[in-house]
Biopython code that builds the backbone (N, CA, C, O; Angstrom):
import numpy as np
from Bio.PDB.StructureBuilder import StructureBuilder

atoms = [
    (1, "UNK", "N", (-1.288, 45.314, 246.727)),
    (1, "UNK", "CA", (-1.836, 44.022, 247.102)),
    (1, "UNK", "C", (-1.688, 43.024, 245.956)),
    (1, "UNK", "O", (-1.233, 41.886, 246.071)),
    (2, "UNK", "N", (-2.070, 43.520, 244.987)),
    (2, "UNK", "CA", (-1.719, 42.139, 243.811)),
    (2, "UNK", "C", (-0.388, 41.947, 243.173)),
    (2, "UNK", "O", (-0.157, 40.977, 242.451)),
    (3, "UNK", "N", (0.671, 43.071, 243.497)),
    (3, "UNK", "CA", (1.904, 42.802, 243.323)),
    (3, "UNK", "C", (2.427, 41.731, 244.247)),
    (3, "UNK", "O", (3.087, 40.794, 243.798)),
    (4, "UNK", "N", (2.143, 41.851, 245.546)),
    (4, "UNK", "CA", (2.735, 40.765, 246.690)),
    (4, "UNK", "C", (1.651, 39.622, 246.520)),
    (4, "UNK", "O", (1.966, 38.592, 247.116)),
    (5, "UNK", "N", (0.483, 39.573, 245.863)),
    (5, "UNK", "CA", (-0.356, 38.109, 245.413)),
    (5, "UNK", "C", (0.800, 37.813, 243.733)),
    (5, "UNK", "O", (0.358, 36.808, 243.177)),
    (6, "UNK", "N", (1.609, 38.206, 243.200)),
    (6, "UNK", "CA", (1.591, 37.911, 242.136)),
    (6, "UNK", "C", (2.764, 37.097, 242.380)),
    (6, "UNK", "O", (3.061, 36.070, 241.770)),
    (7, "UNK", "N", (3.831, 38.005, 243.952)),
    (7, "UNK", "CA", (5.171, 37.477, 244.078)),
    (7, "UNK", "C", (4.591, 36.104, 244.706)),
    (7, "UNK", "O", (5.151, 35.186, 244.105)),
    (8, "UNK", "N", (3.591, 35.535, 245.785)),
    (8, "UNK", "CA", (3.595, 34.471, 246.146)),
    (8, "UNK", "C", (2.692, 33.741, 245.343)),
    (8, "UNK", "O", (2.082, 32.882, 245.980)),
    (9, "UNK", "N", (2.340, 33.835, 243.806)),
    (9, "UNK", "CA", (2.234, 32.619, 243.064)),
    (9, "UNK", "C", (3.096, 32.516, 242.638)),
    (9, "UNK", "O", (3.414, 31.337, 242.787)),
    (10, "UNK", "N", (4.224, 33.302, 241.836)),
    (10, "UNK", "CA", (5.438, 32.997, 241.756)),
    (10, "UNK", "C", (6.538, 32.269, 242.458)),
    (10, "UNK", "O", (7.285, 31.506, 241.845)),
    (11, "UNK", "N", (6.660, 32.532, 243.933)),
    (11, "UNK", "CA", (7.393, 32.091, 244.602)),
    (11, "UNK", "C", (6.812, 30.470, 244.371)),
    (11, "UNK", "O", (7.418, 29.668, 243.661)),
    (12, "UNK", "N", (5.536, 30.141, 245.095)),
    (12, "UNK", "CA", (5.008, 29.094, 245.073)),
    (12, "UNK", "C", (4.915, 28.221, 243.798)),
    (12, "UNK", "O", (4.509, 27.067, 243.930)),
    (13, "UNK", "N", (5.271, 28.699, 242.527)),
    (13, "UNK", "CA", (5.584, 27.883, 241.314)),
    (13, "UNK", "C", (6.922, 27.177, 241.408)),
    (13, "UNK", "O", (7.257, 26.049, 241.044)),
    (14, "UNK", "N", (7.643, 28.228, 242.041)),
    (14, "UNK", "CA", (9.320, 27.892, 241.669)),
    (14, "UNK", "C", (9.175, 26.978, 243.043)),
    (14, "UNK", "O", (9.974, 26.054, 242.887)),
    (15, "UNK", "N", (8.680, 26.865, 243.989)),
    (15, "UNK", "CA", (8.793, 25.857, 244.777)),
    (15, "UNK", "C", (8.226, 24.611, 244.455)),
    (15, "UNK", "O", (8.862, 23.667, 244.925)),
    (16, "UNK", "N", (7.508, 24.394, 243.985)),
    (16, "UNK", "CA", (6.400, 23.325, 243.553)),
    (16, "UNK", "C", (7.228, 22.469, 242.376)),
    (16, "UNK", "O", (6.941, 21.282, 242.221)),
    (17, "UNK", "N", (8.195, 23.054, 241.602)),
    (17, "UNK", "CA", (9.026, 22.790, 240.484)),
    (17, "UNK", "C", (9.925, 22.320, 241.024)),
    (17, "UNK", "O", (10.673, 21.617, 240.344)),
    (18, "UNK", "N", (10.225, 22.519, 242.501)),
    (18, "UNK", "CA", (11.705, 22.200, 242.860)),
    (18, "UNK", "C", (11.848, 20.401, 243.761)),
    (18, "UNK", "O", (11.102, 19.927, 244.618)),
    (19, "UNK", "N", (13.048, 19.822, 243.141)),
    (19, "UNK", "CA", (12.840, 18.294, 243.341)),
    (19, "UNK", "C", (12.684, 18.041, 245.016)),
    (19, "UNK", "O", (12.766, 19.166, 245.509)),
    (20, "UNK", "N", (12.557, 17.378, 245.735)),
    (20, "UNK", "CA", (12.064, 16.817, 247.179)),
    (20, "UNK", "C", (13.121, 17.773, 247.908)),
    (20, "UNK", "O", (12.857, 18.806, 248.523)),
    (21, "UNK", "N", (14.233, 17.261, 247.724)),
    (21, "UNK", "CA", (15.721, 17.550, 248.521)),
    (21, "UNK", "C", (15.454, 19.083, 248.526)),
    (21, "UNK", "O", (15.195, 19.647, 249.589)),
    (22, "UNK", "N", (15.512, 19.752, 247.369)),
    (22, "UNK", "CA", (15.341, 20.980, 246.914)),
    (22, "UNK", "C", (14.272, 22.236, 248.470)),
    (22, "UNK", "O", (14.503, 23.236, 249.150)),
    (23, "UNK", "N", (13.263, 21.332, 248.269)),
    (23, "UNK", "CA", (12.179, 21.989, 249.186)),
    (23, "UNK", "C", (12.708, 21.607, 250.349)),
    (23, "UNK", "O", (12.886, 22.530, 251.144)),
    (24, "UNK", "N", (13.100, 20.244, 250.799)),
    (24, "UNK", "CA", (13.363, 20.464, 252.366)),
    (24, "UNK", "C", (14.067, 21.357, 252.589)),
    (24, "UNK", "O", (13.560, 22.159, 253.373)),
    (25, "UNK", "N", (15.308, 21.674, 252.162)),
    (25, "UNK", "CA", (16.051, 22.511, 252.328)),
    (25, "UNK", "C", (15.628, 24.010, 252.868)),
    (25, "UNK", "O", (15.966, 24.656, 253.861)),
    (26, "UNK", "N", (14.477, 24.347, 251.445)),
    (26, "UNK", "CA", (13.839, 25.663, 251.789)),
    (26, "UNK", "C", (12.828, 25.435, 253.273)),
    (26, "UNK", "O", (12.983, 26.303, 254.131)),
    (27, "UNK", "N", (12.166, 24.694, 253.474)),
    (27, "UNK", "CA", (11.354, 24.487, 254.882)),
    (27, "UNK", "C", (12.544, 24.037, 255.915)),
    (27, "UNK", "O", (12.341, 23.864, 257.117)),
    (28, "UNK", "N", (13.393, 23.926, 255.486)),
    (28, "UNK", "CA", (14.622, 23.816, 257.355)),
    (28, "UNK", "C", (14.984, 25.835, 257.532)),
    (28, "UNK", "O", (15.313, 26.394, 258.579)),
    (29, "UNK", "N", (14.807, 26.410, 256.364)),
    (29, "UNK", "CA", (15.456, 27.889, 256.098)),
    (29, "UNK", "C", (13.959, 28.840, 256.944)),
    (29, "UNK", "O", (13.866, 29.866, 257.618)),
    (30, "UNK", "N", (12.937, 27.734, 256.392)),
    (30, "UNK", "CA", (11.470, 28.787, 256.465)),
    (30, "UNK", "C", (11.438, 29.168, 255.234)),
    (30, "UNK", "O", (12.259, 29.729, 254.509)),
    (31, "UNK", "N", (10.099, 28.689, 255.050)),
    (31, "UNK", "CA", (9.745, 29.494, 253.364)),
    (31, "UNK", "C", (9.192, 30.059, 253.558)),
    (31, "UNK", "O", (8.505, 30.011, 252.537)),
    (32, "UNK", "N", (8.510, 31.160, 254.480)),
    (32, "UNK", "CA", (8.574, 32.590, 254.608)),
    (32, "UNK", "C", (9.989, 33.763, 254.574)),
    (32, "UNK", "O", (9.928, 34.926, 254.176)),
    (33, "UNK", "N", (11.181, 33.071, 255.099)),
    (33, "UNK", "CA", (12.033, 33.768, 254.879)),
    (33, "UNK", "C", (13.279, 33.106, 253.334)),
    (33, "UNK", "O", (14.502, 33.240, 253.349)),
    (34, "UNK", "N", (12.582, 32.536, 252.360)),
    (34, "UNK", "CA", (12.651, 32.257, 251.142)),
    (34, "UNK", "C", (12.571, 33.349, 250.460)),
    (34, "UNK", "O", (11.438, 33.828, 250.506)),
    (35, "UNK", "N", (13.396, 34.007, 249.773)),
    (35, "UNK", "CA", (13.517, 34.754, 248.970)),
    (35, "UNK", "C", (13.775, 34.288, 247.599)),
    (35, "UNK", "O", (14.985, 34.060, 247.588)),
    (36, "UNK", "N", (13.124, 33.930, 246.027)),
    (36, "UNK", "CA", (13.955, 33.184, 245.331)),
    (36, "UNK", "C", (14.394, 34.206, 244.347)),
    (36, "UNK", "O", (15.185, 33.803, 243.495)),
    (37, "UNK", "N", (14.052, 35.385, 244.303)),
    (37, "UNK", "CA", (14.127, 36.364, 243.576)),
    (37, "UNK", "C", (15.057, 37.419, 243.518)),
    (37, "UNK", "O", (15.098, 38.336, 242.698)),
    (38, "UNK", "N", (16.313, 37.035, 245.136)),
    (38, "UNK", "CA", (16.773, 38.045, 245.396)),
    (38, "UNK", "C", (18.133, 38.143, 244.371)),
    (38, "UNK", "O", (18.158, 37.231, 243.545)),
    (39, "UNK", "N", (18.799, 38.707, 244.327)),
    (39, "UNK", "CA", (19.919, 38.822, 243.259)),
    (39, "UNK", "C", (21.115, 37.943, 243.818)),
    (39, "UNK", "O", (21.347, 38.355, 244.955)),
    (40, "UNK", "N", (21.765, 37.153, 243.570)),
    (40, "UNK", "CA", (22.751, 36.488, 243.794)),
    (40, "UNK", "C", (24.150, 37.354, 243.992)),
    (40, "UNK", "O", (24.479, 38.315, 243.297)),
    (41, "UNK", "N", (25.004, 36.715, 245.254)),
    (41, "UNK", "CA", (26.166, 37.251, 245.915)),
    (41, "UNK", "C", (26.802, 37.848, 244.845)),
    (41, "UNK", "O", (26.454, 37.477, 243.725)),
    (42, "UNK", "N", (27.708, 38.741, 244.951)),
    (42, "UNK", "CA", (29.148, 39.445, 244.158)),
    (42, "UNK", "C", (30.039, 38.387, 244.899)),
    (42, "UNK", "O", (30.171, 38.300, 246.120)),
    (43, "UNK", "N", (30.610, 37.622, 243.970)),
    (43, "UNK", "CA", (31.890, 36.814, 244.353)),
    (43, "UNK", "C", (33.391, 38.038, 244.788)),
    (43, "UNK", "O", (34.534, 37.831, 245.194)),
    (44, "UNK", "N", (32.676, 39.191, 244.466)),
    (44, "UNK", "CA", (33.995, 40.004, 244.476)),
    (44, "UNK", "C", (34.158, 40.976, 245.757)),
    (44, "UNK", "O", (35.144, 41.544, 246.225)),
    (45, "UNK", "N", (32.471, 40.933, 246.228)),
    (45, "UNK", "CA", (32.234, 41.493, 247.526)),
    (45, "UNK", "C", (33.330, 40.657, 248.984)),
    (45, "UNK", "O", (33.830, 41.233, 249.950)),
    (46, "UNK", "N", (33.381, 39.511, 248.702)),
    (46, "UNK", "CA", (34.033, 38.007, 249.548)),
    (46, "UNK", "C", (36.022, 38.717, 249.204)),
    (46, "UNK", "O", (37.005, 38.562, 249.929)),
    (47, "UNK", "N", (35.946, 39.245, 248.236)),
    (47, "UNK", "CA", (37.858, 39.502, 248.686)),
    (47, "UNK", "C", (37.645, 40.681, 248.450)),
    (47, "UNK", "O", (38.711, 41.056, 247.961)),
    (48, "UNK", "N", (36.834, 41.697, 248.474)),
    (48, "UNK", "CA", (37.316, 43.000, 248.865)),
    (48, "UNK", "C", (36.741, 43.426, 250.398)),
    (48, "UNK", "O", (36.782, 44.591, 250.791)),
    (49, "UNK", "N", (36.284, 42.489, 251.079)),
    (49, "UNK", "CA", (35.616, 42.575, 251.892)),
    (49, "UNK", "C", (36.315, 43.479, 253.299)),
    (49, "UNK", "O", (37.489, 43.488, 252.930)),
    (50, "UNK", "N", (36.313, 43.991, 254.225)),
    (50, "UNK", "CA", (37.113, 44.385, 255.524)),
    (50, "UNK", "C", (37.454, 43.179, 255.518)),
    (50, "UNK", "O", (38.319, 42.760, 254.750)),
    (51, "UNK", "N", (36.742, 42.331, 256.492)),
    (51, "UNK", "CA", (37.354, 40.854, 256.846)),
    (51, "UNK", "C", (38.634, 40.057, 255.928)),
    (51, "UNK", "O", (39.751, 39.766, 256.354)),
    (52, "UNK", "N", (38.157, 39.847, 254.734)),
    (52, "UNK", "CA", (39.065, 39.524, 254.237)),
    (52, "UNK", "C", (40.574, 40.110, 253.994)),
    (52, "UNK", "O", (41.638, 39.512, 253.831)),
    (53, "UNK", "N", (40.168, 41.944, 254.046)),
    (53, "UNK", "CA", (41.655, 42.490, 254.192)),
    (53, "UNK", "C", (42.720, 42.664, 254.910)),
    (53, "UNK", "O", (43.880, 43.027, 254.715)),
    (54, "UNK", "N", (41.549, 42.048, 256.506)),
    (54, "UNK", "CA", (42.160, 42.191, 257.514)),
    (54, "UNK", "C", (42.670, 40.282, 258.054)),
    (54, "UNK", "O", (43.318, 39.730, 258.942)),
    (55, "UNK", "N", (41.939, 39.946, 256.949)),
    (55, "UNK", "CA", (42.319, 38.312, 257.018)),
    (55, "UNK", "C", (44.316, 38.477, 256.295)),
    (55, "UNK", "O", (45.300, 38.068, 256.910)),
    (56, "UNK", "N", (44.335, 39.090, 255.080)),
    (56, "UNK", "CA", (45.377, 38.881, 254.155)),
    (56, "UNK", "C", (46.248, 40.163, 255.329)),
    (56, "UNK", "O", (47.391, 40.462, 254.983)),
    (57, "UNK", "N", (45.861, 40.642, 256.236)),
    (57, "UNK", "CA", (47.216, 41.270, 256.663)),
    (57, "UNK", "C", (47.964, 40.828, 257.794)),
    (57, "UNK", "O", (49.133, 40.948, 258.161)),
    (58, "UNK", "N", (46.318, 39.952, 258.498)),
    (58, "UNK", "CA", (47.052, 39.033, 259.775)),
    (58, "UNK", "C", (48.036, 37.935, 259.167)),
    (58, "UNK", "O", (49.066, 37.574, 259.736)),
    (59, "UNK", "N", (47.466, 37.315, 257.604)),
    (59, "UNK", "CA", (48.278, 36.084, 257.656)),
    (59, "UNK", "C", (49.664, 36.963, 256.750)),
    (59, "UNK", "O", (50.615, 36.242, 256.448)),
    (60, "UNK", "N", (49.722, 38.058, 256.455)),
    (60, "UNK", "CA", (51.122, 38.633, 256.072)),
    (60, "UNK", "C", (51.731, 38.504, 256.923)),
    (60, "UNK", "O", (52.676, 37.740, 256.725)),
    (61, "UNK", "N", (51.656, 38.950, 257.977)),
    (61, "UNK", "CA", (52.784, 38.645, 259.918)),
    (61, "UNK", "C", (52.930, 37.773, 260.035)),
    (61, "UNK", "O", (54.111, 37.460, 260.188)),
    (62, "UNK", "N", (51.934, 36.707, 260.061)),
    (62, "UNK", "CA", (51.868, 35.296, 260.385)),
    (62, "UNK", "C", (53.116, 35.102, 259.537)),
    (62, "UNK", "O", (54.164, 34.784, 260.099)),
    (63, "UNK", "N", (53.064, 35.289, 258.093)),
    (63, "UNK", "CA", (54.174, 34.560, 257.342)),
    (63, "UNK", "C", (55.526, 35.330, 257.461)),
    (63, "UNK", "O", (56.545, 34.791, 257.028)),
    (64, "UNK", "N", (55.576, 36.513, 258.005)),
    (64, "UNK", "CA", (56.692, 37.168, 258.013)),
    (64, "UNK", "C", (57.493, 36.928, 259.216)),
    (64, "UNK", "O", (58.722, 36.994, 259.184)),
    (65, "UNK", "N", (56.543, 36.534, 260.731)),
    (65, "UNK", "CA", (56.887, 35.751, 261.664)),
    (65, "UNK", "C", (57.704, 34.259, 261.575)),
    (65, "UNK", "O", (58.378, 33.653, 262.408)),
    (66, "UNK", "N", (57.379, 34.000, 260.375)),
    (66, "UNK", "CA", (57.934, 32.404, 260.003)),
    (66, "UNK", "C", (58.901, 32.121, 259.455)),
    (66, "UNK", "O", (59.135, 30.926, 259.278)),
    (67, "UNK", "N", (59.662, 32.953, 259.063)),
    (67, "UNK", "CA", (61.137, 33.334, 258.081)),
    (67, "UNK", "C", (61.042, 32.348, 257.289)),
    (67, "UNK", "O", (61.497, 31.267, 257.663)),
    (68, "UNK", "N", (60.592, 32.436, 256.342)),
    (68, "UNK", "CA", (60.077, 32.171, 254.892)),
    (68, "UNK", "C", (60.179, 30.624, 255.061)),
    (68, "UNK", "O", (61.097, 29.975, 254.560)),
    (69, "UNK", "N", (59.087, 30.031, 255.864)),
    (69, "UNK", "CA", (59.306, 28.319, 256.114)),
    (69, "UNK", "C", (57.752, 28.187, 254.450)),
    (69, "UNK", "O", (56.567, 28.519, 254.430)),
    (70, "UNK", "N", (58.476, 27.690, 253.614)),
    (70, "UNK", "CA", (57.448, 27.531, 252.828)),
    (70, "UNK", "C", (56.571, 26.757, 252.937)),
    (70, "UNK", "O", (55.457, 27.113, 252.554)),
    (71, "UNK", "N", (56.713, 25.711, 253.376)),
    (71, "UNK", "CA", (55.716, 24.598, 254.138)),
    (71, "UNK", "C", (54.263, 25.411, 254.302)),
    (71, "UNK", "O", (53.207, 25.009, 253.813)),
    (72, "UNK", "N", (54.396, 26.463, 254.976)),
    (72, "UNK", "CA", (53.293, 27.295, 255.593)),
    (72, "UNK", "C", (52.378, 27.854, 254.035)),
    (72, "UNK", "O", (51.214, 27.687, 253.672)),
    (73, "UNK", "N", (53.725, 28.659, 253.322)),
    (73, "UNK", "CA", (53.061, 29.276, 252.071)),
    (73, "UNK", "C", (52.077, 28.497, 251.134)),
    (73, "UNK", "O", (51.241, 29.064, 250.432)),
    (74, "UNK", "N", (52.277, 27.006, 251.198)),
    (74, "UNK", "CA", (51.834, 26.123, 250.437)),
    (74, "UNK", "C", (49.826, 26.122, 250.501)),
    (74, "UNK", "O", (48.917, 25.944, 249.690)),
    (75, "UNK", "N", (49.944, 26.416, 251.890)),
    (75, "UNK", "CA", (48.893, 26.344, 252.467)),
    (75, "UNK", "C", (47.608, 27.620, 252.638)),
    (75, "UNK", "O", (46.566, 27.438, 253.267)),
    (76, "UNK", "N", (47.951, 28.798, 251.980)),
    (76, "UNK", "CA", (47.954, 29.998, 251.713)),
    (76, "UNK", "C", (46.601, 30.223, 251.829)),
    (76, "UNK", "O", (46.081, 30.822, 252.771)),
    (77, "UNK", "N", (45.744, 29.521, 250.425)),
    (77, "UNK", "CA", (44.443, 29.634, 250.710)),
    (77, "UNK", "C", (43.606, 29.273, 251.719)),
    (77, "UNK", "O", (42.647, 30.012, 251.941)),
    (78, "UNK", "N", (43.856, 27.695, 252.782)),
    (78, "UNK", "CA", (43.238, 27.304, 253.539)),
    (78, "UNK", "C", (43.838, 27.961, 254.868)),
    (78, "UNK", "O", (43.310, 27.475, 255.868)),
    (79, "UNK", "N", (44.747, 28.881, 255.130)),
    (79, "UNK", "CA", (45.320, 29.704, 255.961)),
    (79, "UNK", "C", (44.293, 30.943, 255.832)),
    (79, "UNK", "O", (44.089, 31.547, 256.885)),
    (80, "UNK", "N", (43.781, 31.291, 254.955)),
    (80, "UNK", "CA", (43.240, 32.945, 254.845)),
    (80, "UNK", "C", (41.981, 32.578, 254.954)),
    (80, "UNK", "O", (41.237, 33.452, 255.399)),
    (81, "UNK", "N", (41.436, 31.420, 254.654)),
    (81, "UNK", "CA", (39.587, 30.766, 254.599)),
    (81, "UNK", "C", (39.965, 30.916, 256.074)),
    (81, "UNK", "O", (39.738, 32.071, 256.433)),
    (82, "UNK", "N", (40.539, 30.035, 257.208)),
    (82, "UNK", "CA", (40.422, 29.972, 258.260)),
    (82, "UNK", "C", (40.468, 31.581, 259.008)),
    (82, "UNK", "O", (39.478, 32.087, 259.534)),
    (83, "UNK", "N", (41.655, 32.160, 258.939)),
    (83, "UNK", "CA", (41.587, 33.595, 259.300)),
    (83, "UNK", "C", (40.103, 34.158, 259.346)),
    (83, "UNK", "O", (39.417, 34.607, 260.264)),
    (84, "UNK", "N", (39.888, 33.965, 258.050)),
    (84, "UNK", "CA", (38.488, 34.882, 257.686)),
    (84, "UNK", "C", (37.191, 34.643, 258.636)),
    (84, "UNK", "O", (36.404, 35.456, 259.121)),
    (85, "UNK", "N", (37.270, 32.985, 258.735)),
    (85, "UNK", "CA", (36.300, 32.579, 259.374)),
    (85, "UNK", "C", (36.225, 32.666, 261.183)),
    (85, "UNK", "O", (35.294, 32.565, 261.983)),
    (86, "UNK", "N", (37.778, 32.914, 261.332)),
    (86, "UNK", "CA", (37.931, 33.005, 263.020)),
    (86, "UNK", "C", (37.785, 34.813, 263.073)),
    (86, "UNK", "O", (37.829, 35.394, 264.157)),
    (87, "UNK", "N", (37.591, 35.646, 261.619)),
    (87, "UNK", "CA", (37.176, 37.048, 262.708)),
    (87, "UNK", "C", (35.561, 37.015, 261.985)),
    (87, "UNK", "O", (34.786, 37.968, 262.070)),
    (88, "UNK", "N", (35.351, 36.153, 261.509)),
    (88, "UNK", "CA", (33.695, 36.537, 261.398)),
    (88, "UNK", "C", (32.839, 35.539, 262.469)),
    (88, "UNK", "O", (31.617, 35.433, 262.562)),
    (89, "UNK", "N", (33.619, 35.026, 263.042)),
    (89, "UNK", "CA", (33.266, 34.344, 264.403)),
    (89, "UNK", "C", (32.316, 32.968, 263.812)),
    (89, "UNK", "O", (31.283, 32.658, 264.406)),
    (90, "UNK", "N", (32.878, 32.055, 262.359)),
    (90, "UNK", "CA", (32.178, 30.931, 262.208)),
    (90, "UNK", "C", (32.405, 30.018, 262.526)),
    (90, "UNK", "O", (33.578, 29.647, 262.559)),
    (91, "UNK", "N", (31.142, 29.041, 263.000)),
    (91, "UNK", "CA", (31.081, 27.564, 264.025)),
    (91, "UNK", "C", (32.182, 26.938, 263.078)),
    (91, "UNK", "O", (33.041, 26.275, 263.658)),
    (92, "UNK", "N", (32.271, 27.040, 261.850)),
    (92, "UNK", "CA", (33.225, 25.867, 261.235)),
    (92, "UNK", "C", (34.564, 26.099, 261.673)),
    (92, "UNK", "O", (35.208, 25.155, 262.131)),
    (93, "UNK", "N", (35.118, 27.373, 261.577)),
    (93, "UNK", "CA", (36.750, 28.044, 262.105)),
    (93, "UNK", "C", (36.768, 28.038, 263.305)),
    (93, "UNK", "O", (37.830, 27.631, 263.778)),
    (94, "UNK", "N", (35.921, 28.363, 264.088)),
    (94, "UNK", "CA", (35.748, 28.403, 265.766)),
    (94, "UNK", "C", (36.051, 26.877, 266.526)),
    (94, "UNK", "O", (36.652, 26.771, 267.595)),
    (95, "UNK", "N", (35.500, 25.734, 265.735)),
    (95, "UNK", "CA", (35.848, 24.611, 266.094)),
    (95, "UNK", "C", (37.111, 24.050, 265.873)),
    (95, "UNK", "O", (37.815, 23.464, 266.695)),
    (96, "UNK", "N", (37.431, 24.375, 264.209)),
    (96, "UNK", "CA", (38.819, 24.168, 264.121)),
    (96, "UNK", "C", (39.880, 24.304, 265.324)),
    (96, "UNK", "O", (40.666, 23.542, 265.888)),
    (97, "UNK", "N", (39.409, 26.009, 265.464)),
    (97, "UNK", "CA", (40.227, 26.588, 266.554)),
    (97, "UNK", "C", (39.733, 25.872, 268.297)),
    (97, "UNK", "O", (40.612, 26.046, 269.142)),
    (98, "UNK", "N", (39.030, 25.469, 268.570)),
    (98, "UNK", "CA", (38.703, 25.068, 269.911)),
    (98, "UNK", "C", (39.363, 23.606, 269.798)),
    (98, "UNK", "O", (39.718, 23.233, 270.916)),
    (99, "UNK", "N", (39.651, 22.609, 268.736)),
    (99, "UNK", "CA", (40.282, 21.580, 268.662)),
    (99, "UNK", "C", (41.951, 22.036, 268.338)),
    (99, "UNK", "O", (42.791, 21.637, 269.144)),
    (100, "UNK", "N", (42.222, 22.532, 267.635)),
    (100, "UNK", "CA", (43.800, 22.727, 267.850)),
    (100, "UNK", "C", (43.822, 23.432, 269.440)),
    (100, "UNK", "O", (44.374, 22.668, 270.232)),
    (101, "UNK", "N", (43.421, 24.508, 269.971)),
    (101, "UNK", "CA", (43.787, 24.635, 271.249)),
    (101, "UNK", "C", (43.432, 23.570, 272.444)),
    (101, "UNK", "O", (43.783, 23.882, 273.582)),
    (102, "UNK", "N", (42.784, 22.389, 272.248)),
    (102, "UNK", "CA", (42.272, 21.001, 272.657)),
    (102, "UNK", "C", (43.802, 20.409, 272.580)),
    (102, "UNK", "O", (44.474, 20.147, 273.577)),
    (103, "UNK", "N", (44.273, 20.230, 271.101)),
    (103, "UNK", "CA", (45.052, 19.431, 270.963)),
    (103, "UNK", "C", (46.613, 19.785, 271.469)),
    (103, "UNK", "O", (47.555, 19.154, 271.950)),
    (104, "UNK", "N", (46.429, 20.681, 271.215)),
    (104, "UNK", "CA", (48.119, 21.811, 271.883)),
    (104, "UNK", "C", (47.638, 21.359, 273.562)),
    (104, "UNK", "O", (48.239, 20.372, 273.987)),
    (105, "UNK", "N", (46.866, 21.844, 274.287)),
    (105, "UNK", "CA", (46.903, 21.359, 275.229)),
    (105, "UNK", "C", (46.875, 20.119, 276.258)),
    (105, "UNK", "O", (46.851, 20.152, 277.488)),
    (106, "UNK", "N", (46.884, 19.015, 275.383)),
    (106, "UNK", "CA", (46.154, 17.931, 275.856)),
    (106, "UNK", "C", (47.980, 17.198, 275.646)),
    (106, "UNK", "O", (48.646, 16.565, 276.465)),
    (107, "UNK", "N", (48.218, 17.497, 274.648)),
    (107, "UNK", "CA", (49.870, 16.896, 273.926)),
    (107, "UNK", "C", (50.670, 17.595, 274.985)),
    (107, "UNK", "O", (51.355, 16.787, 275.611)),
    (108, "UNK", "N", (50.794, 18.719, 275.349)),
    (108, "UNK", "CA", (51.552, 18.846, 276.419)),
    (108, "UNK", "C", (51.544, 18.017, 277.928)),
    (108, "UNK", "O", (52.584, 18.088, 278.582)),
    (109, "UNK", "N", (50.746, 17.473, 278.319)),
    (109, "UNK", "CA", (49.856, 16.973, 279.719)),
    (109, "UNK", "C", (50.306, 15.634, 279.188)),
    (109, "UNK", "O", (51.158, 15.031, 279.839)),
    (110, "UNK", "N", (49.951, 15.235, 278.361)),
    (110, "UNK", "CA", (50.404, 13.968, 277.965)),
    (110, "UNK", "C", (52.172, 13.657, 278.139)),
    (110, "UNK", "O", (52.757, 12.681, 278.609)),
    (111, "UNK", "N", (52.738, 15.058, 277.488)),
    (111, "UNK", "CA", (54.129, 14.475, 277.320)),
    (111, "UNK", "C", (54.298, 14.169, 276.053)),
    (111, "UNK", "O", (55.360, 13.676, 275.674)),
]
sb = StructureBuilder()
sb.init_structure("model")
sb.init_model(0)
sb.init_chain("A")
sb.init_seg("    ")
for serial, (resi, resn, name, xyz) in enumerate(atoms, 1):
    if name == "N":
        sb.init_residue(resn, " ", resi, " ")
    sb.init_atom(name, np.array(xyz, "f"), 0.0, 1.0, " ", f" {name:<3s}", serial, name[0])
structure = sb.get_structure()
């Protein structure tokens, strides 16, 4: 009991310290589900990840499909962010993708 009273005066310091912007942020998240203590991401977990390996093997075909149009290669990193994000199923890649298949279809109908 006074370990979990000790974490929420703690928590509640580091919130109280934190500038306006700072806190809304945490109350759009829920500051019950505020953690400020938890250990920060492995940047290294993000490219050894499945997803990501299976991101770098779809866009290997992709580029091997393309007989070496470098145009494409240039684009490498924002090619494998997108991959990644269309098999982890995110609103940001998902839209991408619902507007290029918008736009492929709409340009044909048009002419």
């Amino acid at each position: 009991m006074e370990d979990r009273q000790e974490y929420e005066r703690r928590k509640k310091a580091i919130f109280d310290q934190m500038s306006p912007r700072g806190q809304q942020r945490i109350l759009r998240m829920g500051y019950e589900n505020w953690d400020p203590f938890q250990e920060p991401k492995d940047p290294r977990e993000q490219i050894r990840s499945a997803t990501a390996l299976q991101a770098g093997m779809i866009l290997a075909e992709f580029f091997q499909s393309q007989e070496q149009d470098e145009r494409l290669r240039r684009h490498h990193k924002e090619l494998l962010d997108l991959c990644r994000g269309l098999l982890r199923q995110d609103p940001r890649a998902m839209a991408v993708k619902a507007f290029c298949c918008w736009f492929e279809r709409t340009r044909w109908e048009r002419g």
